[in-house]
N, C-alpha and C positions, 0 to 999 in steps of 0.2 A: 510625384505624389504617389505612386505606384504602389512603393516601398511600403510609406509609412500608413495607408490603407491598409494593406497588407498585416502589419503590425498590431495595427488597433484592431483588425479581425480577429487575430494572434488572442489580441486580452479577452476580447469578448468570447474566443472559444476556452478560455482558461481560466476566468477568474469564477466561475462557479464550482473550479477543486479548491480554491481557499476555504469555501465553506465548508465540504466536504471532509476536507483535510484537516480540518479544525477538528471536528466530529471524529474522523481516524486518530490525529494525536491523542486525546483525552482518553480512545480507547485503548489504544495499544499503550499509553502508559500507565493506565489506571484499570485494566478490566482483571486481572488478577488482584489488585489492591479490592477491587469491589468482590469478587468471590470469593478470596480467603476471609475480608470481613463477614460474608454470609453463611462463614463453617466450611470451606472448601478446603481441601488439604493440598499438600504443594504435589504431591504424585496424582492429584486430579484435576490439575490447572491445563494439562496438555489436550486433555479430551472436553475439556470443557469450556476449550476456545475454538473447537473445530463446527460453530456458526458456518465462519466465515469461509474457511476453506470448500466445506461441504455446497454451500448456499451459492458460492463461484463455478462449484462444477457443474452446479444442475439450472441455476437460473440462468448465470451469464450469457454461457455460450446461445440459450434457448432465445432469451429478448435479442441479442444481438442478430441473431438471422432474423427475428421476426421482425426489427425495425430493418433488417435490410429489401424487407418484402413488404413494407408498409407503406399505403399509401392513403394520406388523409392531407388536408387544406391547410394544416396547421404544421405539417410535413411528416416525414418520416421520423425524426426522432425525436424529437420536441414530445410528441406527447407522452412516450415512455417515461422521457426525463422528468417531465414534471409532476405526473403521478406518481413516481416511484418517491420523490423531492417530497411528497407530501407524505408518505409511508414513514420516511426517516425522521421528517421531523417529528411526526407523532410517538417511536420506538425513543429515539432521544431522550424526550420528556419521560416515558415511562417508567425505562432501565432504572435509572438513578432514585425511584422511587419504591424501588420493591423492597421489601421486608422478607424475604426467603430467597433460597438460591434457585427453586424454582421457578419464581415469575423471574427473577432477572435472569436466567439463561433461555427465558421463553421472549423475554423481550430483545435479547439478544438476538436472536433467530430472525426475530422480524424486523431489527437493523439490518442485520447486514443480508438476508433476503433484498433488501430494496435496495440496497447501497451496491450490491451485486449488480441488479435488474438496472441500479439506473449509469451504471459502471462502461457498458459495454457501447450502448447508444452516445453518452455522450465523450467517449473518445474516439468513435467514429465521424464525429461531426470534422476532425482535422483532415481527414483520406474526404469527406465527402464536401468542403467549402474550401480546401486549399488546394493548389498545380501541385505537383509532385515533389517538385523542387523545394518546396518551403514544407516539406512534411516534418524534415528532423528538428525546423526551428520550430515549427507549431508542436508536437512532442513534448521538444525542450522546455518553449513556455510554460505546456504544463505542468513538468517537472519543477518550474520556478514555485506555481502555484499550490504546487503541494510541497515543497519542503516549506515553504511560509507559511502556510496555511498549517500544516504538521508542527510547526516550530510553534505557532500561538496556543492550538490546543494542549503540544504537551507541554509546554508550560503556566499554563492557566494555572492549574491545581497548585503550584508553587506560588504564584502571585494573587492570588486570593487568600493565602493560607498569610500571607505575607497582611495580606492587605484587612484580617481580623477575623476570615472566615476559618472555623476550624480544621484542622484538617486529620483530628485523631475519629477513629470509628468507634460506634457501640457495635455490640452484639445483635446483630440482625439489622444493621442500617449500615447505610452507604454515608460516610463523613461530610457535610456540609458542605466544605470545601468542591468534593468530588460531585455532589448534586449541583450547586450550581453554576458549574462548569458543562456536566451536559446541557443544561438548560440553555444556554449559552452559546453551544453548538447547535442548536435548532433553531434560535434565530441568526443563528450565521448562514447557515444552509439554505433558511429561505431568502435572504438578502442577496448572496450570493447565486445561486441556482436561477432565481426570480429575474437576476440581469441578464445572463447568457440564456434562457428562454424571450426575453423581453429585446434583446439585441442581435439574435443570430436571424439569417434568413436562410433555410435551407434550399439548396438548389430543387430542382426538379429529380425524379426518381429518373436515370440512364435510362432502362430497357424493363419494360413489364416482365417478371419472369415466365410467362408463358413462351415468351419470343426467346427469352434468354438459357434453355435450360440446357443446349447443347454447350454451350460458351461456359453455363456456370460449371458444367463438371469439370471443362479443363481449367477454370479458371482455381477451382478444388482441385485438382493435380498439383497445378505450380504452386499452388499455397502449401500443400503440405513438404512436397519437398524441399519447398525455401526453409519451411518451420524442422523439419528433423535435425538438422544439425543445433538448431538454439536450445530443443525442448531439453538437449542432458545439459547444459549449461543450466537455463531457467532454473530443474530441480534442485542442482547443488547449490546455486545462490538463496531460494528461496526458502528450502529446507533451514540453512543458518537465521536468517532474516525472522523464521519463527520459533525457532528458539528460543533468540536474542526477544521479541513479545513476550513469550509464555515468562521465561525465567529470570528475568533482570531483575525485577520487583522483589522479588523474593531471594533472590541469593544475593545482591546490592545492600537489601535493608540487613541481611542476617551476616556477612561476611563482613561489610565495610561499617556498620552501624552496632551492631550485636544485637538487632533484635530478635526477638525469642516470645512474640506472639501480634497478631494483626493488628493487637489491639492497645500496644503499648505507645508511646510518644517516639520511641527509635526506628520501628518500621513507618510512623508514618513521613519520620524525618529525611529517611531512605527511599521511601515510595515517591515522595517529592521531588528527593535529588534523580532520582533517573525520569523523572519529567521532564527534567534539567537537559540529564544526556540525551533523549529520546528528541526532545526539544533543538540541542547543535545538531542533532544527527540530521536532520531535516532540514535545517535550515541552512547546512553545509549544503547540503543536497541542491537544495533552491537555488544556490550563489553559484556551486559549481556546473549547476544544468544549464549557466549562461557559456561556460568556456568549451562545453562539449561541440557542437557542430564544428568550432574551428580545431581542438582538437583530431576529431573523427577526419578531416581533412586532409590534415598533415600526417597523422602520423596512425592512418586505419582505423578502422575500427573497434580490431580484434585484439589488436595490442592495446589501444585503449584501455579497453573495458575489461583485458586483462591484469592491467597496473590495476586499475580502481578496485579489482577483486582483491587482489593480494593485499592493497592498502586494508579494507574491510577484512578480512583474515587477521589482519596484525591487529586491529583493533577491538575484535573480539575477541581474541585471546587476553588480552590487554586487561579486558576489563575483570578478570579474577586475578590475575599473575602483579596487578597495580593497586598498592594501596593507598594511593593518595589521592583526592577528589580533584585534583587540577590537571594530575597527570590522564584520569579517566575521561575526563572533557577531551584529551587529543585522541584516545580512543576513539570517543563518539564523531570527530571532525573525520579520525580514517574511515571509520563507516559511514558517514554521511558522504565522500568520495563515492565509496562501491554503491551506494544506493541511488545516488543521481545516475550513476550509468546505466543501474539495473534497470531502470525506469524507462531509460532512452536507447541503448542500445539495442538489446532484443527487437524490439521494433523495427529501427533503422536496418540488420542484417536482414532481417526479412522481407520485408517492406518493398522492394517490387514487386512480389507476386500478388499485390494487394489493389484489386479495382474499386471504385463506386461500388460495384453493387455486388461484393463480399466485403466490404470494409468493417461493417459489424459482428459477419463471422470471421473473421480474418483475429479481432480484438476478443472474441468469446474464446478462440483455440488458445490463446496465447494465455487464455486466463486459466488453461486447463493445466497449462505447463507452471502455471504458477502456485495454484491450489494443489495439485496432488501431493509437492514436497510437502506440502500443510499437513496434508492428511493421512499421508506416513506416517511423519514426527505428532501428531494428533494422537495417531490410535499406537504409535511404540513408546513412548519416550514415558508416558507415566509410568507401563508396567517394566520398563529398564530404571528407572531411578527408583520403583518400591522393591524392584528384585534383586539388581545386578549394583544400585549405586548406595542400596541400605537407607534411602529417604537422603541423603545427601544430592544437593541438585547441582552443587556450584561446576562439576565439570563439563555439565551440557553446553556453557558455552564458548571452552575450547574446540570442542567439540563442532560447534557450527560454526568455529574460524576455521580450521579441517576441511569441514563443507567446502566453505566458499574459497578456498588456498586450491581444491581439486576444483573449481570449475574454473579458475584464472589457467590453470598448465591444460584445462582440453578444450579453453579458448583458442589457447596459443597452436595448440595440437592442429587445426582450425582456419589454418590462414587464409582459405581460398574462399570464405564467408563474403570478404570484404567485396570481391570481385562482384557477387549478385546484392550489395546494400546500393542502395539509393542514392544518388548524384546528390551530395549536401553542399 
């Protein structure tokens, strides 16, 4: 019975990313569809989704140490998560309700503030309620639960638009369609979140850090030098990963559709269909996050999650160089590959220098090697497309295949990673 205890802890620490992940699909496939409908131009789409990157560097890492030092009745992380569970769902509702681009990029802000804060706490709940041994399937499961959870939100806005809700935009409003899909997301979130608060029991805090502060610096030694070798990795996969966000919407609706303003019936036909792709990409991800720890088993780590990059490399390329919408779905299945492993591997190589009581900041470091590619391609990539690419954006995302093709060959570069990952 051991096991499948084990298992059902598995769901209960995972199924509150469905909600979450519902919430991420809608935005990263529709948060450019909502600013260009606000007057946002396509060279100011890059800066003006770095919320989320900026909001990861400075809150993440910050709540994650402080639930690793936290101690109240209710536990250590539990109570982050559920405050922050109530931040989002109120920002959710908001977003989708502004009539300017600056409440909705102030509403933005205070999504993914809390989607940050409540990011780091509850993927620490896996390092602090599971043996070490089941770290890469609890991981994994998560990974299940966000390319499903990913795969529902980004295709909402297609199946409501399907289902009678509009999904063309006016001039200073967010499309029907797209409102009530965040709204949507916010009671997923609390449904979701509400369980894994209402079913986890956290353990006892290890060691008061009073007792513990000699231990924790070295325990900060081995963490960082397990993390140096991931962190060039992390930046070139995650660098493509926001590209492919920022500019799919817009170079999808205008290359593959021919639309020629936010506000016609071709971009929102095209805004749709990459909810579609955004939608397999994810939920590739989910399915393939079940085959990874046997994977990682057999055949390492580093080669793994080398293949899965280059597979994502070809598929991003794919999706300018392909002009047929069935052939672009195999694209989105190659990147849905490279993004189930991005999710799980990084972790898994590092992942022994990782105790109880850094497990929080151990997930806030990791979040720093994920956010700064953001925030490179954030503050470069609009003034290269208004200077260097003349307002043309479709090259950016050969460009992030580039990316992620150079972090597959200084994975491989890399092979003695496998030696310090975790017994799966």
């Amino acid at each position: 019975m051991r096991r499948p205890r084990r298992r059902l802890k598995g769901f209960d620490l995972s199924v509150g990313y469905f909600g979450l992940q519902i919430a991420f699909g809608i935005q990263s496939a529709s948060l450019s569809r909502v600013f260009q409908g606000l007057g946002a131009s396509v060279d100011q789409l890059a800066i003006l989704w770095l919320a989320g990157p900026v909001t990861g560097l400075l809150v993440q890492p910050v709540v994650g140490a402080l639930s690793d030092r936290a101690s109240t009745r209710f536990g250590r992380r539990r109570p982050y998560i559920l405050l922050s569970a109530l931040v989002v769902i109120a920002a959710l509702a908001a977003l989708p309700l502004a009539q300017s681009l600056v409440v909705a990029v102030a509403a933005i802000w205070l999504l993914e503030a809390a989607m940050n804060a409540l990011h780091a706490p509850y993927r620490a709940l896996v390092a602090d309620t599971l043996p070490p041994e089941d770290h890469a399937g609890g991981y994994a499961m998560q990974t299940v639960f966000i390319g499903l959870g990913a795969l529902a939100g980004a295709c909402a806005p297609i199946l409501l638009a399907w289902g009678g809700w509009s999904n063309i935009a006016q001039p200073g409003e967010t499309a029907p369609s797209i409102r009530v899909a965040f709204l949507s997301a916010a009671i997923a979130v609390a449904l979701s979140v509400g369980w894994t608060v209402a079913r986890v029991r956290e353990p006892a805090a290890p060691v008061p850090a009073a007792q513990a502060s000699v231990d924790r610096r070295a325990a900060f030694a081995a963490l960082w030098r397990a993390l140096r070798p991931v962190a060039a990795i992390q930046f070139l996969s995650w660098f493509g990963l926001y590209l492919l966000w920022v500019y799919a919407t817009p170079v999808i609706a205008a290359e593959l559709y021919g639309a020629t303003s936010p506000y016609d019936a071709a971009y929102a036909r095209g805004a749709d269909f990459v909810g579609v792709l955004f939608g397999t990409y994810n939920g590739v991800a989910g399915l393939f996050a079940f085959l990874l720890p046997g994977l990682f088993r057999r055949f390492g780590v580093t080669r793994v999650h080398a293949v899965a990059l280059v597979a994502g490399a070809l598929g991003l390329g794919g999706l300018v160089l392909i002009a047929h919408p069935v052939a672009l779905v195999g694209c989105a299945v190659l990147i849905g590959i490279a993004y189930a492993s991005i999710l799980s591997a990084p972790f898994v190589l590092a992942g022994r220098a990782v105790s109880s009581a850094t497990a929080g900041t151990f997930i806030g470091v990791m979040n720093i090697f994920i956010v700064v590619p953001q925030l490179v391609a954030g503050l470069s990539m609009g003034w290269i497309i208004a200077h260097v690419l003349r307002g043309v954006a479709w090259p950016v995302l050969p460009w992030a295949g580039l990316m992620m093709l150079a972090g597959a060959i200084l994975c491989l570069c890399l092979p003695t990673l496998d030696d310090d990952a975790v017994a799966l």
